[in-house]
C-alpha positions in Angstrom: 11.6 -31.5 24.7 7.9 -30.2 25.1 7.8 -26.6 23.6 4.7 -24.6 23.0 3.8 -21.6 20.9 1.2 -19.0 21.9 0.2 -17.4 18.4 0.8 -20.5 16.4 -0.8 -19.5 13.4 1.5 -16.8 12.5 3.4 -17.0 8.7 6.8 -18.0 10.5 5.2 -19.3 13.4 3.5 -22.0 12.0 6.5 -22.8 9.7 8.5 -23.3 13.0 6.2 -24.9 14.7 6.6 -27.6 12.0 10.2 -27.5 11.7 10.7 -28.0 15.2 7.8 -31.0 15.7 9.8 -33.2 12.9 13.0 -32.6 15.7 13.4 -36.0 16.8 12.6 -35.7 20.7 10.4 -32.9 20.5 6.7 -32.7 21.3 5.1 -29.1 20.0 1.9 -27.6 21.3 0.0 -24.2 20.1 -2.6 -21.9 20.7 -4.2 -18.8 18.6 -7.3 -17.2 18.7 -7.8 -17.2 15.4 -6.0 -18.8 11.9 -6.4 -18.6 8.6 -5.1 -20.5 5.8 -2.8 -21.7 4.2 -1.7 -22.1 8.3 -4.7 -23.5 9.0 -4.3 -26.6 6.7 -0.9 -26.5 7.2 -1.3 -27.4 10.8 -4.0 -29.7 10.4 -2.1 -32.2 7.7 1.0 -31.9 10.5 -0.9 -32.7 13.4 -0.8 -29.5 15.2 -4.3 -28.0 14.6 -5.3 -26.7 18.3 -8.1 -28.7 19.1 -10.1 -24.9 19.9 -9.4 -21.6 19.0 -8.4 -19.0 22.0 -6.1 -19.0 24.9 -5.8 -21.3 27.5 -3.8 -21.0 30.5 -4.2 -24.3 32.0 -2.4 -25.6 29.2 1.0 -23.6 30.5 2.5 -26.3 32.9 6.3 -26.9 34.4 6.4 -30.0 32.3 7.3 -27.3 29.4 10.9 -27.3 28.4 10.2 -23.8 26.3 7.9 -21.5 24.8 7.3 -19.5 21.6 5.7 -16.1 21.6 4.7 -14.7 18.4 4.1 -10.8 18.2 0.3 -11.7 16.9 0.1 -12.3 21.0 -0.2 -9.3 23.3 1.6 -8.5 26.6 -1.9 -9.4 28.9 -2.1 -12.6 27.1 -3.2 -15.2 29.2 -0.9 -17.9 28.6 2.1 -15.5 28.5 1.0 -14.3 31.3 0.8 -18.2 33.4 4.0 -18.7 31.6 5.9 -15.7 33.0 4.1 -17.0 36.5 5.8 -20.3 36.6 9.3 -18.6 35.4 9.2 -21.1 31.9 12.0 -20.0 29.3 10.2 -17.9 26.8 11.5 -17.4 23.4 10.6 -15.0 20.9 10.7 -16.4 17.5 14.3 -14.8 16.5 15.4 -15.7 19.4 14.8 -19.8 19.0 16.3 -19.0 15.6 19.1 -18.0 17.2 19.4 -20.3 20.0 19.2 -23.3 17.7 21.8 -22.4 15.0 24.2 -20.3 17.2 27.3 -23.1 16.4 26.2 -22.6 12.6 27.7 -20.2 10.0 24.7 -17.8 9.8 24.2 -15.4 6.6 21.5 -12.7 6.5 19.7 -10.7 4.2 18.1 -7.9 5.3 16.7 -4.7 3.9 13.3 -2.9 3.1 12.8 -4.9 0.1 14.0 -7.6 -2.0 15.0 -9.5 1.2 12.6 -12.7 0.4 13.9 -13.0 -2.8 17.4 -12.3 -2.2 17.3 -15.0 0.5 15.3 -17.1 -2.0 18.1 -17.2 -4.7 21.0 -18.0 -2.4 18.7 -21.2 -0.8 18.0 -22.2 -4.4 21.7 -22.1 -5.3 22.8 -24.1 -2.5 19.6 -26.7 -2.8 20.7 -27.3 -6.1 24.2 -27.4 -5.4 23.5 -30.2 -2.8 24.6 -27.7 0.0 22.5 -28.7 2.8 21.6 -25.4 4.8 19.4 -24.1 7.4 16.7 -21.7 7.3 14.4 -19.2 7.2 12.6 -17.3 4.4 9.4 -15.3 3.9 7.8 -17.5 0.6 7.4 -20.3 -0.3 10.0 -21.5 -3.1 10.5 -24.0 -5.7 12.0 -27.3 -4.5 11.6 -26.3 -0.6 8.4 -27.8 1.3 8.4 -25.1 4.3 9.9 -22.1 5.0 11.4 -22.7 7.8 13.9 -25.5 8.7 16.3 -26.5 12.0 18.4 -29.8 11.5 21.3 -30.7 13.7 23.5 -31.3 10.5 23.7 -28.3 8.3 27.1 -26.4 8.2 24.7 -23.6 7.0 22.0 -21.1 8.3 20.1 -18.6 6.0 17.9 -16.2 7.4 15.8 -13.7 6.0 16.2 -10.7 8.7 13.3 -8.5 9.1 13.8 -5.1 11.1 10.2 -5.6 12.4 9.7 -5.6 16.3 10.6 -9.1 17.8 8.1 -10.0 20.3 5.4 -8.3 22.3 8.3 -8.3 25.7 10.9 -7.6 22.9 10.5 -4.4 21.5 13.6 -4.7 19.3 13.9 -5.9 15.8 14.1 -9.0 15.0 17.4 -9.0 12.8 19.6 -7.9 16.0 19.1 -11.5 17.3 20.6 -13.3 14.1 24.9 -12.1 14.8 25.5 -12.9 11.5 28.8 -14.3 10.3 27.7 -12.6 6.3 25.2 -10.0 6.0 23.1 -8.5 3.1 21.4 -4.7 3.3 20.2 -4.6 0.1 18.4 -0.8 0.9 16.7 1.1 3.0 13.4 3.0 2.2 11.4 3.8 5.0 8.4 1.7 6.5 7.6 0.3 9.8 6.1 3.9 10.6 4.6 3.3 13.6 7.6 1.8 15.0 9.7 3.6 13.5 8.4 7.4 13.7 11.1 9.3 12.1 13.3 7.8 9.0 16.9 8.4 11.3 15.2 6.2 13.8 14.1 3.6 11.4 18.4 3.8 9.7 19.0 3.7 13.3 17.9 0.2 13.9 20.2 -1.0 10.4 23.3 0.6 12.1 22.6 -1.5 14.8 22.1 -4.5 12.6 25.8 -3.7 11.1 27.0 -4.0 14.5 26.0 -7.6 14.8 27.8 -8.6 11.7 30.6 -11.0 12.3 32.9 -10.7 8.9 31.3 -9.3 6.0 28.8 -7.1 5.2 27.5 -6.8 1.7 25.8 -3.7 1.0 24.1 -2.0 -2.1 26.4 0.6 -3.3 23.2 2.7 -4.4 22.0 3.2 -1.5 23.3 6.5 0.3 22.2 5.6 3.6 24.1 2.1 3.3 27.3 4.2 2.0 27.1 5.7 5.3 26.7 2.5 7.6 29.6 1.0 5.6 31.6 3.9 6.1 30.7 3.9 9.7 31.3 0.2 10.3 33.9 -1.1 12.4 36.9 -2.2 10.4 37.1 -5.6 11.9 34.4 -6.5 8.9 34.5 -7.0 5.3 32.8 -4.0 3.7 31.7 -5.0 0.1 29.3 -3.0 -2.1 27.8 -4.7 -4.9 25.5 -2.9 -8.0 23.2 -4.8 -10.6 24.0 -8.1 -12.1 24.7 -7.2 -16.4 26.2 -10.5 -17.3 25.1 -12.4 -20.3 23.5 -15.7 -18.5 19.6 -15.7 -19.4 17.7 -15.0 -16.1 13.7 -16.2 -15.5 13.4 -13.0 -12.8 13.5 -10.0 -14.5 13.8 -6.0 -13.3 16.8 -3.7 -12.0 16.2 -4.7 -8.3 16.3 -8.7 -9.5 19.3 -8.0 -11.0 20.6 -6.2 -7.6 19.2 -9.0 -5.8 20.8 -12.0 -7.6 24.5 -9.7 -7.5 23.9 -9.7 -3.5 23.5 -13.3 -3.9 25.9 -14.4 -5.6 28.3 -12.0 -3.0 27.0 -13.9 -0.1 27.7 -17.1 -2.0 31.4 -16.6 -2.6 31.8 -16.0 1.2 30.9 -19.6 1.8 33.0 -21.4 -0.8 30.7 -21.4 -4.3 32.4 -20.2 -7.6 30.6 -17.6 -9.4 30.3 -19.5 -12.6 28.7 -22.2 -10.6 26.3 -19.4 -9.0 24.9 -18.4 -12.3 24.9 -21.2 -14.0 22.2 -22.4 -11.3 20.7 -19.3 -10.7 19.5 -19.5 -14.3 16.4 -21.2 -13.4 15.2 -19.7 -10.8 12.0 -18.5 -11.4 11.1 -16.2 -7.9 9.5 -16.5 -4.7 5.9 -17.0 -4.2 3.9 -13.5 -4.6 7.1 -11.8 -5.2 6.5 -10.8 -9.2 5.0 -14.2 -9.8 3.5 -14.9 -13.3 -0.3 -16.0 -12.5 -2.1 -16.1 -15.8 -1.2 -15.4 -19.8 -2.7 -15.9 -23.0 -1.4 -15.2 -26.2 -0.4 -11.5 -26.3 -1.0 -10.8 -22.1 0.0 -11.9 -19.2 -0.6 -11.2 -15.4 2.1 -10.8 -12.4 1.0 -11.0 -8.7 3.4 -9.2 -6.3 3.8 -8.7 -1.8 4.4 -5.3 -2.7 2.7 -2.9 -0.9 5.4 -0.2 0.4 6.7 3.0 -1.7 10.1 1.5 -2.9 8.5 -1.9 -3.0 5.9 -0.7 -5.2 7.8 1.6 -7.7 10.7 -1.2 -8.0 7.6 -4.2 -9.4 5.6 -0.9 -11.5 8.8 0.0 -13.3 10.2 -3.5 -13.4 6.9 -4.9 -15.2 7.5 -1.6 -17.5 11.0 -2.7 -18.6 10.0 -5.9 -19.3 7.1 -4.8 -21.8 7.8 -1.4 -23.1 5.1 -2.2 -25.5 2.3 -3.4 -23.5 -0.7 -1.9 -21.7 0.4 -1.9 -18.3 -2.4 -2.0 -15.9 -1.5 -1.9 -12.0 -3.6 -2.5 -9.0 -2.2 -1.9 -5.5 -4.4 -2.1 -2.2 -2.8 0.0 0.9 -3.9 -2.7 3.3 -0.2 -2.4 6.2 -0.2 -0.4 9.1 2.2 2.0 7.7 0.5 2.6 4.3 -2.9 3.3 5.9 -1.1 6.0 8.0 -2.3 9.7 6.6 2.0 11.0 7.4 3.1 8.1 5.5 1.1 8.7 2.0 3.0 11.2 0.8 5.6 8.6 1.0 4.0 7.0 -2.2 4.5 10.3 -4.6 5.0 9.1 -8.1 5.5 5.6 -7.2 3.1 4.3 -10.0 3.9 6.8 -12.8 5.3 4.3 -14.8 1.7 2.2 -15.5 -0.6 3.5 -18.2 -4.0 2.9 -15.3 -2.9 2.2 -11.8 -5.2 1.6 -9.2 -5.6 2.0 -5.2 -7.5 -0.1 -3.0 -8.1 0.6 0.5 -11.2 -0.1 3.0 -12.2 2.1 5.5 -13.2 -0.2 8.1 -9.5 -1.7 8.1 -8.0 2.3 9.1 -10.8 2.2 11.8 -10.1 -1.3 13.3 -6.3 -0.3 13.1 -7.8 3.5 15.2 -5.5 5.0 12.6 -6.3 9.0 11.9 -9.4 8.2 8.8 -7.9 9.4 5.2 -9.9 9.8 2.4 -9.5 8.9 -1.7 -8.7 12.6 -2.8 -5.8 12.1 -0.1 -4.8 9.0 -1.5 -4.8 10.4 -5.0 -3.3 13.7 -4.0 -0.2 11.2 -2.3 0.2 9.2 -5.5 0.1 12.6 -7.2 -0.2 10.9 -11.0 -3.4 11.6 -13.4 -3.3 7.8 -14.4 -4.4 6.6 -10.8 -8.0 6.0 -9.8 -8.8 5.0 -5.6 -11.3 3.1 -4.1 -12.5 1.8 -1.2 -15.4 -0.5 -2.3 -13.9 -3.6 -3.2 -16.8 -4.5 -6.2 -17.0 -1.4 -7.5 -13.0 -2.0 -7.5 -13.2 -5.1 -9.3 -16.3 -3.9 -12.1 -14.0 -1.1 -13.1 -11.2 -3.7 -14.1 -14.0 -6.1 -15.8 -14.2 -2.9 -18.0 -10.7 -2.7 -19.1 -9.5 -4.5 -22.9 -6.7 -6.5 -21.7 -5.1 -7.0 -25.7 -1.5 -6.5 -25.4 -2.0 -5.8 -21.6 0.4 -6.6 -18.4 -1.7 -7.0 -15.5 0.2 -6.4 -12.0 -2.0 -6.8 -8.8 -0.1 -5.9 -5.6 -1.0 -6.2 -2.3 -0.1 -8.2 1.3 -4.1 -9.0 1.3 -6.7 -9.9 -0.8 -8.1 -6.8 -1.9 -11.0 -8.0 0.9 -11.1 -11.5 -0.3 -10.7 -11.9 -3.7 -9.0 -14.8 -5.3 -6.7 -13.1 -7.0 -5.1 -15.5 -9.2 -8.4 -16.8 -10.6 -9.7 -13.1 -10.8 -6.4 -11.9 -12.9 -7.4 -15.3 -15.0 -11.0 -14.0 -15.6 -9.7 -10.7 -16.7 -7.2 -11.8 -19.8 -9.8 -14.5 -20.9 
């Protein structure tokens, strides 16, 4: 099989792209016009660096059995566009997904949040159970060298299902494709504004997602809007609600929403054979997903957390989480609006409150992002007005950002910095390790 991927460099993509090339038979090819790391190393220690950055028609041919179109490419693309020509089989990336594991049993976790580490905690469980398994999952995690794997002999497929759109010729999201057998919604807080203008239009796509569900679907009770799709849902399925985990094993995660997380988890787990006991018992070490509330520096009376978070229900659930855990600490929190949706001046208001719980909370943002993105400009009194708390300072000069902090006494201090950047390229790990020195 000769398969190519236009937008190679993508998170997933490039985890595809490897999964498939160690496919016995297969030959992968890729193009982007631009990738950054850790895809960019990635590719290059697996062989499938392109040798020059762009788009090249001319490298679309009939010899291709398939190709992969990642939403980083657009309609007009030039190799889509040859491919479409020749009348090639183009998959999006859910698709492929799909296609490859259609004869598996398939579980899903979906949701606005907690969906990487939801899926992250059943994958442990079965890795360390010796349950081989399929998969797809938006981190990297402990004991699993990509995040994406295909094999022709795993019983199992776990997918992390994201209500994003699919494909640039697929303008639905990418979690219809999956028809799971078991299905997670842990919640649903609005995002994906501008694809999703109005919040019934954004549930809308998650009742459709219930549709696709095969047997079960697992919901948190909590959620009112989930109530409602579980009432709704056809009674061929399983309905099965599911709170916060209070048992008395000693977890490594920590916060409510871990604690609904791992309960969804271990649900999912029970559908597929494994004991409960057996569940927590592994699930004990399991120390997170990668940026999801990941401990990055501490000294002897601090410590530092690094967190994806970067939407409203994403961000109060790791503020108020880092709270719990140390009532009695400083709690310092840093958040850069850096996604289409947080940038957007409707969406702020979206973000009332949401950092209440940190004695100093601070917002990034850079102006020249909101222009390149020809979103409607917002200001730092808007930001501030949105956020609606005294204890949060904005700005939109990364330095000036990062001598503010320098100011700070970190003694008995939490540090969280949030964000699905860099706050414009700053190392954060070795900037959070500066600060508690």
């Amino acid at each position: 099989m000769r398969i190519h991927f236009i937008a190679i460099g993508g998170a997933a993509m490039h985890n595809l792209a490897m999964a498939v090339a160690g496919k016995k038979g297969y030959t992968v090819t890729g193009s982007d016009d631009e990738i950054f790391d850790p895809a960019l190393t990635h590719l290059r220690e697996a062989g499938l660096l392109p040798e020059q950055m762009g788009w090249f028609p001319e490298r679309i041919t009939p010899e291709l059995d398939a190709v992969i179109l990642g939403m980083h490419a657009r309609e007009d693309n030039p190799e889509l566009v040859r491919a479409r020509e020749l009348g090639l089989k183009i998959y999006s990336f859910p698709e492929y997904l799909y296609e490859q594991t259609k004869d598996k049993v398939r579980l899903v976790v979906g949701g606005s949040h907690g969906k990487t580490t939801t899926t992250a905690m059943i994958l442990y469980v079965l890795n360390r159970l010796g349950i081989e398994a399929d998969y797809m999952v938006g981190a990297q995690i402990e004991g699993f060298e990509r995040m994406v794997r295909l094999s022709d002999t795993a019983k199992y497929a776990i997918f992390e299902g994201d209500e994003y759109l699919t494909s640039p010729l697929d303008l639905r999201s990418k979690f219809l494709w999956y028809k799971p057998d078991y299905a997670i919604l842990t919640g649903i807080a609005w995002d994906h504004i501008n694809v999703f203008p109005t919040f019934p239009q954004y549930v809308d796509t998650f009742r459709q997602f219930v549709g696709t569900i095969g047997k079960t679907f697992i919901y948190y009770e909590g959620d009112e809007n989930l109530r409602q799709l579980a009432a709704e849902a056809d009674n061929r399925i399983k309905c099965v609600p599911y709170k916060e985990y209070t048992g008395d094993v000693e977890m490594q995660v920590f916060g409510k929403h871990n604690m609904q997380n791992l309960q969804a988890a271990c649900l999912i787990c029970q559908q597929i054979g494994i004991q409960p006991a057996d569940f927590y018992r592994e699930i004990a070490s399991f120390t997170g997903a990668s940026n999801r509330l990941e401990k990055i520096a501490e000294t002897a009376d601090s410590v530092a957390y690094k967190d994806f978070a970067h939407s409203p229900s994403k961000l109060k659930a790791t503020v108020n989480a880092v709270r719990e855990r140390y009532p009695d600490k400083q709690l310092v929190a840093c958040m850069e609006l850096h996604t289409f949706s947080s940038l957007m001046a409707d969406f702020l208001p979206q973000y009332a409150g949401c950092m209440a719980e940190a004695d100093k909370a601070f917002v990034y943002f850079n102006p020249k992002v909101i222009e390149h993105k020809r979103l409607t400009p917002i200001t730092k009194d808007d930001v501030a007005h949105a956020f609606g708390t005294k204890n949060v300072e904005v700005f939109t000069d990364s330095p000036a950002l990062q001598a503010r902090l320098r100011e700070l006494d970190y003694r008995n201090t939490a540090l969280l910095m949030m964000s699905s950047g860099t706050f414009d390229g700053i190392s954060i790990n070795d900037f959070a390790n500066e600060l508690l020195a």
